[in-house]
Backbone as a ProteinNet text record, in pm:
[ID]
protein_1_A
[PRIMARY]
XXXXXXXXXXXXXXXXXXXXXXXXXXXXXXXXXXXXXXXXXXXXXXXXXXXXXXXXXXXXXXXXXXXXXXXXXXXXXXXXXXXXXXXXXXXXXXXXXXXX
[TERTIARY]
-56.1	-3.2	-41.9	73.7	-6.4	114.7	30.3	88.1	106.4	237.1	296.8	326.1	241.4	287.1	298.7	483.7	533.8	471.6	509.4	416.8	445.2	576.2	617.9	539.6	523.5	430	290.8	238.9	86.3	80.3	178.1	195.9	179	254.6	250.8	107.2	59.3	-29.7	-166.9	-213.2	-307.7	-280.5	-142.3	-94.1	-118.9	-86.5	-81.6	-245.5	-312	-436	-576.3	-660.6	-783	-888.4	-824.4	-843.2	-938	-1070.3	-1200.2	-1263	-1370	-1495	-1490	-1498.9	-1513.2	-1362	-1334.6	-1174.4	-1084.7	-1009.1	-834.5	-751.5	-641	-539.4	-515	-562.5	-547.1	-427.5	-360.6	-219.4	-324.5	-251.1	-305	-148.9	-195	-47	-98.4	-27.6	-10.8	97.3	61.9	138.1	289.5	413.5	477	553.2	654.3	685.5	792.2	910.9	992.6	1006.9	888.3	928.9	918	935.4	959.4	970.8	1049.5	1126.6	1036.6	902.4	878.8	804.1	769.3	657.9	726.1	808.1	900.5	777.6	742.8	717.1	585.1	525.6	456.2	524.9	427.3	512.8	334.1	363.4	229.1	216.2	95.3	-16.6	-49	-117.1	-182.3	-306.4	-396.9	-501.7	-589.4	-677.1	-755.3	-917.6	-963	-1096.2	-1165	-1261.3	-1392.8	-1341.5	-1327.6	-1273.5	-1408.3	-1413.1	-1524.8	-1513.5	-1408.4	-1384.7	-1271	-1231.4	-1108.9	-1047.7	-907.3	-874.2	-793.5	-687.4	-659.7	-665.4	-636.7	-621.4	-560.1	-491.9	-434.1	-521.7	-521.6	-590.2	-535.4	-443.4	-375.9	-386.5	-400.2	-455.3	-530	-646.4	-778.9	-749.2	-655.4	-566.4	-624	-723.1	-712.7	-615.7	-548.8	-431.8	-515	-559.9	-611	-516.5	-597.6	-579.8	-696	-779.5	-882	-843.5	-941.9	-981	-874.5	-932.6	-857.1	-691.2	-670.9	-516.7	-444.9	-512.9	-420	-313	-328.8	-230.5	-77.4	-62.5	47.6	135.4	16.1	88.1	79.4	18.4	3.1	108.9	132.7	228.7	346	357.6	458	378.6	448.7	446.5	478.8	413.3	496	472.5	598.8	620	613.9	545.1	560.7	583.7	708.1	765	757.5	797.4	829.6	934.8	1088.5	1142.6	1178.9	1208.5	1175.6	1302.4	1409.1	1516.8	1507.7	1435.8	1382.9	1254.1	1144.3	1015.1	953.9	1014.3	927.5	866.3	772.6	744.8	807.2	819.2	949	834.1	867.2	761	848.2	902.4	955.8	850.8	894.5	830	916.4	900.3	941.1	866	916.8	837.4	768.1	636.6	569.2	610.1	626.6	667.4	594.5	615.3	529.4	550.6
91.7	73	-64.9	-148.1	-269.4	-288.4	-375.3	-365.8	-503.7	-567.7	-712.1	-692.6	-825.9	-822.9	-935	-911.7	-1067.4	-1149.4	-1279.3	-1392.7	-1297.3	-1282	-1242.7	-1153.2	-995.8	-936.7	-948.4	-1082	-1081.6	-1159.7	-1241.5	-1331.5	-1206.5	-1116.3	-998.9	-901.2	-852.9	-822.1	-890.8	-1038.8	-1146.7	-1139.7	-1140.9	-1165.4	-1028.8	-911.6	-784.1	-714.3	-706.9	-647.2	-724.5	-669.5	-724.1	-743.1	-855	-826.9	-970.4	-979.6	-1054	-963.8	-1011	-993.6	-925.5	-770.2	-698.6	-623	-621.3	-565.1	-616.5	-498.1	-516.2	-422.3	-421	-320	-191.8	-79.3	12.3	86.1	116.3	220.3	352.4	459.1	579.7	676.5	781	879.4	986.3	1030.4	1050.8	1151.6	1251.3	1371.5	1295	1343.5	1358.7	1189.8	1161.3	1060	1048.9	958.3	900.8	802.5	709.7	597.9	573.2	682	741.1	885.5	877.3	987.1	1042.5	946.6	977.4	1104.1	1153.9	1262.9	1365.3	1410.7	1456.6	1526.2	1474.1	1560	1436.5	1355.3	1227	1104.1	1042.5	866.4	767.6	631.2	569.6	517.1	508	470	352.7	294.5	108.9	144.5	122.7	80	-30.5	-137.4	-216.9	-185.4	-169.7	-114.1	-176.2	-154.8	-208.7	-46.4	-141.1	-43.3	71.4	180.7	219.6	277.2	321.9	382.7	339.9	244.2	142.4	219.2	269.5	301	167.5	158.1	4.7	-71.9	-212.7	-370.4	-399.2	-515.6	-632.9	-751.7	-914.9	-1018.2	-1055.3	-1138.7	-1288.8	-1342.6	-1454.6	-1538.2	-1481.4	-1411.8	-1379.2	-1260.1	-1195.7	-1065.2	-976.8	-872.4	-717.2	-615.2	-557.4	-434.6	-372.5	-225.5	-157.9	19.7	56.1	227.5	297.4	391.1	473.9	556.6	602.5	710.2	813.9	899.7	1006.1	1050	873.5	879.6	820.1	829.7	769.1	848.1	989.8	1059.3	1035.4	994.1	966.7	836.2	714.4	647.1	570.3	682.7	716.8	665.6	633.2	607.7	517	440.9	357	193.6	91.3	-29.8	-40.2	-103.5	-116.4	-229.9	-253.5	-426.2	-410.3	-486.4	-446.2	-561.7	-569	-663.5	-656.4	-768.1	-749.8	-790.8	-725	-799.7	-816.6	-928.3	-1024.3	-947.6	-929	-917.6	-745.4	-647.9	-569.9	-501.3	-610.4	-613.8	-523.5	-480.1	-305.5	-405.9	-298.4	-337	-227.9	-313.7	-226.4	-164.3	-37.1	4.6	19.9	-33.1	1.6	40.3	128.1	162.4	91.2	151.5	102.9	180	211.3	299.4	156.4	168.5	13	-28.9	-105.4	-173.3	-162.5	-106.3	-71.6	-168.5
-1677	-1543.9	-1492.2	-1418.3	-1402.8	-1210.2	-1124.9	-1023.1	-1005.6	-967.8	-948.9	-817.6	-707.9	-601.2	-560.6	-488.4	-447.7	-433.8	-376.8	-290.3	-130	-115.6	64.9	77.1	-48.6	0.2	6	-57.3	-46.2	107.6	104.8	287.1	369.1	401.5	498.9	488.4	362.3	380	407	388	462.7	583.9	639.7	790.1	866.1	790.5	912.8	870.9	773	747.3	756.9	766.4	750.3	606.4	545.3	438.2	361.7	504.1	488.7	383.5	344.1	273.5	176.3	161	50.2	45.9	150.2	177	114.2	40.3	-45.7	23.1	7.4	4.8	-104.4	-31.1	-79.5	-112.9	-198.3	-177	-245.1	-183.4	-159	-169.3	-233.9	-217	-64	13.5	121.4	122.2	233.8	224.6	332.5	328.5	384	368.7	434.3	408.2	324.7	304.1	164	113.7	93.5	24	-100.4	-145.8	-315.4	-386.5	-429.1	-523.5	-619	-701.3	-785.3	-765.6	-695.6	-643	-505.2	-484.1	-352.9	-246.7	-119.3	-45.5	5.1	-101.9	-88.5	-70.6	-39.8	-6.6	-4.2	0.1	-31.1	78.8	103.2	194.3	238.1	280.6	269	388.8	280.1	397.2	363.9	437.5	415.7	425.5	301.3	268.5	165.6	148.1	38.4	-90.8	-178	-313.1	-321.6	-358.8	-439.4	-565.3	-635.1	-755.6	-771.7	-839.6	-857.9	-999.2	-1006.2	-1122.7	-1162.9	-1071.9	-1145	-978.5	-1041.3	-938.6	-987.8	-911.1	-904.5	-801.4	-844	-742.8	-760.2	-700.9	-704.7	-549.2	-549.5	-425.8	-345.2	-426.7	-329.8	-293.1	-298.4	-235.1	-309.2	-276	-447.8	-361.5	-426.6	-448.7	-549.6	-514.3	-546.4	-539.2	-632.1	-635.3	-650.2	-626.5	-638.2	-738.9	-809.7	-876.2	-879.8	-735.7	-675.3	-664.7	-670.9	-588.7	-744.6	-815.8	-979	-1013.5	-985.5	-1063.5	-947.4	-875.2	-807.8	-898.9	-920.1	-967.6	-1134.5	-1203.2	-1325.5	-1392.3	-1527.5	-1601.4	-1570.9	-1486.3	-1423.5	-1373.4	-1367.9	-1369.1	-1218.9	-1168.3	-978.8	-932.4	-835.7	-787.6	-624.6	-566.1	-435.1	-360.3	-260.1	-231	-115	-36.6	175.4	173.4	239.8	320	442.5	443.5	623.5	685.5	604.9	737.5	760.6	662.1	763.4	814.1	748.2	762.3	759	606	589.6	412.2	363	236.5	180.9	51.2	-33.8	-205.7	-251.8	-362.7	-450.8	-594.2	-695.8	-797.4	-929.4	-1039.8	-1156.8	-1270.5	-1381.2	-1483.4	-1618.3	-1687.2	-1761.1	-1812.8	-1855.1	-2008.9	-2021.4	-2146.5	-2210.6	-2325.5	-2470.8	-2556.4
[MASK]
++++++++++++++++++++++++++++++++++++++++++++++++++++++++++++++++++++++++++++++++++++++++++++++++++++

């Protein structure tokens, strides 16, 4: 599993989170919600926190994108890109099955 995130979305998340010192961006699976199919009845999360049981990361420009332990089996087995766009200033979550 590996997570690619835009430049726009690493701009939006520096700009809207607090994401000094030990703090990354967390995605988390979360009850209720639709911003994905892959799991029906869940949708993902974002919070800005100090990692403690990191199953996977991503860093690029100082930024960590993180997943916990706990919350892996949501996004288990899939490749994900996470993008912003401006004209409707939501962040956008695609998968992909990962290239073997």
């Amino acid at each position: 599993m590996k997570i690619n995130v835009t430049e726009n979305a690493q701009k939006w998340f520096k700009d809207e989170f607090d994401v000094s010192g030990d703090n990354g961006i967390r995605l988390f699976a979360k009850y209720g919600g639709s911003n994905s199919s892959l799991h029906p009845g869940f949708s993902i999360g974002l919070a800005a926190e100090a990692p403690t049981e990191i199953a996977v990361s991503d860093k690029e420009e100082n930024l960590l994108i993180f997943v916990e332990e706990h919350d892996y089996w949501y996004f288990k087995e899939h490749d994900w890109k996470i993008d912003y766009d401006p004209d409707t200033e939501e962040v956008k979550f695609s998968y992909s099955e990962p290239v073997k």
